[in-house]
C-alpha positions as CSV (number, residue, x, y, z in Angstrom):
1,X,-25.9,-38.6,77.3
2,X,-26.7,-37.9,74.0
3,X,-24.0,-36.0,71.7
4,X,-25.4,-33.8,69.0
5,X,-23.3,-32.1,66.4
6,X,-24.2,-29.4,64.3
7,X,-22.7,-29.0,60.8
8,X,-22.6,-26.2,58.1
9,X,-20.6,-24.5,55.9
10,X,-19.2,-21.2,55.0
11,X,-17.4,-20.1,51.3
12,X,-19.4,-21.9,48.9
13,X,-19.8,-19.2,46.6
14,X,-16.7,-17.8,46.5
15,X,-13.8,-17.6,43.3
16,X,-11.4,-17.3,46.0
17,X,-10.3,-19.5,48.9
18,X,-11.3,-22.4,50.6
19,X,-14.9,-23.4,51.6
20,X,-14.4,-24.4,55.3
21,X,-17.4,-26.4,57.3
22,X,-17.7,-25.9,60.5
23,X,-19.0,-28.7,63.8
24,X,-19.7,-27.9,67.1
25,X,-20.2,-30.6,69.6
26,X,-23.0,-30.4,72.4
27,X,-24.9,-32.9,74.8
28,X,-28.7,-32.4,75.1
29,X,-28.1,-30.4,78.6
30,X,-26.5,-28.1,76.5
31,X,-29.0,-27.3,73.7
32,X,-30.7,-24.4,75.8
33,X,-27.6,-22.3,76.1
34,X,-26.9,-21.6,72.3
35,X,-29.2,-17.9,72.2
36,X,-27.8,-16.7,75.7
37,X,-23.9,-17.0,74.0
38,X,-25.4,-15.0,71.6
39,X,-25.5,-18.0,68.8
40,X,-27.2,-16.6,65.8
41,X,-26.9,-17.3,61.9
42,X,-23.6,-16.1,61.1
43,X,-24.6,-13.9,58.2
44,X,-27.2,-12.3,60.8
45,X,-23.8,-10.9,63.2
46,X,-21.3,-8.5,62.1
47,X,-17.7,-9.7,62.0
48,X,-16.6,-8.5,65.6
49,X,-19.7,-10.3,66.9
50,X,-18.8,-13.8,65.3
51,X,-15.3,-13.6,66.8
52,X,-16.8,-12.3,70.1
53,X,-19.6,-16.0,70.0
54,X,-16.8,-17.9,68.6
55,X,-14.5,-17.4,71.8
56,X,-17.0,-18.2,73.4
57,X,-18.2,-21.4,71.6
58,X,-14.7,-22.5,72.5
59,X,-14.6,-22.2,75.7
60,X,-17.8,-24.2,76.1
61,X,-18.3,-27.0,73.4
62,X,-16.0,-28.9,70.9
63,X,-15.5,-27.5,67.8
64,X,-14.0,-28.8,64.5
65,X,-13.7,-27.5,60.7
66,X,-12.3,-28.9,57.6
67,X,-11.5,-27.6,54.3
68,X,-12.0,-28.2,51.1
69,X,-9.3,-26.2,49.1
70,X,-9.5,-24.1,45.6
71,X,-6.9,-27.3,44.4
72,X,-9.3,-30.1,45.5
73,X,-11.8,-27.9,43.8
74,X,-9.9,-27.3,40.8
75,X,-9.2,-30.8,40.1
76,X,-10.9,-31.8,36.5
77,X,-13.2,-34.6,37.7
78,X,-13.9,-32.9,41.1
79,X,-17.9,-32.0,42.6
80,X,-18.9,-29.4,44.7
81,X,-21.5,-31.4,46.2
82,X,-19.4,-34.8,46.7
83,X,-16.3,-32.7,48.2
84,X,-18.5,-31.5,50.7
85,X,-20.2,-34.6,51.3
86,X,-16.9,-35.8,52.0
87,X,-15.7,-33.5,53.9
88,X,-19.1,-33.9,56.3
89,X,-18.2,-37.5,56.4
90,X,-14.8,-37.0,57.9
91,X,-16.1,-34.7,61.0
92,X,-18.3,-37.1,61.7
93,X,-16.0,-39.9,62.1
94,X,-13.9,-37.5,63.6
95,X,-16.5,-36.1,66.4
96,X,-18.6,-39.5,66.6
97,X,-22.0,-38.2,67.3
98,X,-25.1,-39.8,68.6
99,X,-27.3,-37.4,66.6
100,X,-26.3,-34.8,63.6
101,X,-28.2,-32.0,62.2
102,X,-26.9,-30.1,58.9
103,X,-27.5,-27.6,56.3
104,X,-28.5,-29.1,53.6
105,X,-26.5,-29.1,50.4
106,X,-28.1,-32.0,48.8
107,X,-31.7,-32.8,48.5
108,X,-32.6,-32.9,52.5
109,X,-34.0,-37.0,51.7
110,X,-31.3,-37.9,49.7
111,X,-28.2,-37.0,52.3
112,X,-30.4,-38.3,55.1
113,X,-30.3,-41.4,53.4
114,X,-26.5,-41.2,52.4
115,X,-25.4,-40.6,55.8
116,X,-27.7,-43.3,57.3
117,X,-26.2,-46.1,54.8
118,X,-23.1,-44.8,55.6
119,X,-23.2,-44.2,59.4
120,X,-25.8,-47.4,60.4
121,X,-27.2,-45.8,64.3
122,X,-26.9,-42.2,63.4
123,X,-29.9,-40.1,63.7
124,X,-29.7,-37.3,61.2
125,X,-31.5,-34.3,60.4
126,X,-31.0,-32.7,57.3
127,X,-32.9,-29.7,56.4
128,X,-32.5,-26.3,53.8
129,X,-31.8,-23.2,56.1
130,X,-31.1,-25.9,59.1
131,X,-29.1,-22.8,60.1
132,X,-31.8,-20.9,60.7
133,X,-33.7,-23.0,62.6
134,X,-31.7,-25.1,64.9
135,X,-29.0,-23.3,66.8
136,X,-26.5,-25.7,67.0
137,X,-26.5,-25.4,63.4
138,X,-26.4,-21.1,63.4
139,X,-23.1,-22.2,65.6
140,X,-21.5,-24.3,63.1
141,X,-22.1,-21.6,61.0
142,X,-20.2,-18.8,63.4
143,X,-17.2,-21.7,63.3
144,X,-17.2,-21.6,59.5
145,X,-17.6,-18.2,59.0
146,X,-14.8,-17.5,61.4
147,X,-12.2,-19.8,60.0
148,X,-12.8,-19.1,56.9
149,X,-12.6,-14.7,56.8
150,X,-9.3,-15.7,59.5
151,X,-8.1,-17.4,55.9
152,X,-9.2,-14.4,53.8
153,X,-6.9,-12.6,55.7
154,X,-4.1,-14.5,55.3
155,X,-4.5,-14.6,51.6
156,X,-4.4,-10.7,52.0
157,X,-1.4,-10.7,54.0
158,X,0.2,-12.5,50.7
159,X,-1.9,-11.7,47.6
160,X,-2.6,-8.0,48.7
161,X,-6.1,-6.7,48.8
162,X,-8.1,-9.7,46.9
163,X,-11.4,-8.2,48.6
164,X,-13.9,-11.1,50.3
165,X,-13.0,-13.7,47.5
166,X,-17.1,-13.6,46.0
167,X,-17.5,-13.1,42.7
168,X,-19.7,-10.0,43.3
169,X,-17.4,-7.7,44.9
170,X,-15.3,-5.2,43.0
171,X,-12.2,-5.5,45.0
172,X,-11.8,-9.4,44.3
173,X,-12.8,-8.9,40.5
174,X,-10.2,-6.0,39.8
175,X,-7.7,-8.4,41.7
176,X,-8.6,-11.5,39.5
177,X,-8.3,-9.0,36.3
178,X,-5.0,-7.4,37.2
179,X,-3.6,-11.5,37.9
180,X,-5.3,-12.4,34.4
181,X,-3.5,-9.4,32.7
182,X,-0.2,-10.3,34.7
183,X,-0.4,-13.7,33.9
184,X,-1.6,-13.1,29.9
185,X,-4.9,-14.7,30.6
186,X,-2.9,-18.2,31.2
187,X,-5.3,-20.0,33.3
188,X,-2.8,-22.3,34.4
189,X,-0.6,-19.5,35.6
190,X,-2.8,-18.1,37.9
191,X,-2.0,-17.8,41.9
192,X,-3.4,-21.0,43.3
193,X,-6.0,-19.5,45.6
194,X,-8.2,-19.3,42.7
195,X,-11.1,-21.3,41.8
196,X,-10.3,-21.8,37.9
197,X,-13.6,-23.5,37.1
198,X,-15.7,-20.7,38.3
199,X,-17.7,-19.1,35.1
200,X,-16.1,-15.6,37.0
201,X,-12.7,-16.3,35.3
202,X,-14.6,-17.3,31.9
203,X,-15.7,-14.3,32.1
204,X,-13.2,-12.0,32.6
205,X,-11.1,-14.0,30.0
206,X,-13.5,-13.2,27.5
């Protein structure tokens, strides 16, 4: 039986927090089901809804997640786009699938042929909005976006209210403000959920 994982990622964007990707793990007899779980792209479902088709994406298929954190961000010689590469890399030889599809971060050619060199056997598909279009993928999606608000809300539960952690909402840019005020615009002293290479904190510096 073929095993076919589906891999994207949720928190990109975001000043705050951890990106999180998200895998979930099905066999082809499975691929049919994803729609009647209610499997859609997660930015397509209200909260309550992911958490509803996450319970039940557990209770039917392997899932996994990995992070990669504001430090491993922060770090000076550090890359979005190779952090989450690597990240990708480690669910795979974590989940050991027969076939992949993913979101594409990188050009859709170029991590095809990445993964391939890397992973000789492997049939991938990489495509842009792969989470639209294959719903496997709109479940990886649900697993990312579920892990990663559960972590926003842990952050709350110590930082106080630091809004959805993107750099357009008010509540997390009046939070970032009053920590750049408390801290006297040290960069260095700033609470380490904090993505200090983001041009959000240049700008609020300035």
């Amino acid at each position: 039986m073929t095993r076919i994982v589906g891999l994207d990622e949720a928190g990109r964007g975001p000043v705050l927090g951890s990106m999180v990707m998200g895998a979930v793990l099905a066999d082809e007899s499975q691929m049919g089901i994803f729609r009647e779980l209610g499997v859609r792209d997660s930015k397509a479902l209200t909260r309550k809804a992911r958490e509803r088709v996450f319970d039940r994406l557990t209770e039917r298929f392997e899932i996994a997640y990995e992070r990669v954190t504001p430090a491993a961000i922060n770090r000076p010689d550090s890359n979005l786009n190779r952090l989450e590469y690597d990240v990708l890399c480690r669910l795979i030889e974590k989940i050991r699938p027969d076939r992949l599809i993913v979101d594409a971060f990188l050009p859709p050619h170029r991590l095809t042929r990445e993964l391939i060199e890397r992973f000789p056997g492997l049939d991938v598909t990489a495509e842009w909005k792969a989470d639209q279009n294959h719903p496997i993928v709109s479940a990886a999606s649900i697993v990312a976006k579920v892990i990663r608000d559960r972590d926003m809300d842990r952050l709350k539960g110590k930082w106080g209210e630091v809004g959805s952690g993107y750099p357009g909402d008010p509540k997390t840019v009046s939070w970032l403000r009053a920590q750049l005020l408390k801290n006297r615009l040290a960069v260095r002293s700033l609470p380490p959920i904090i993505r200090l290479r983001w041009s959000t904190i240049d700008r609020l510096r300035g």
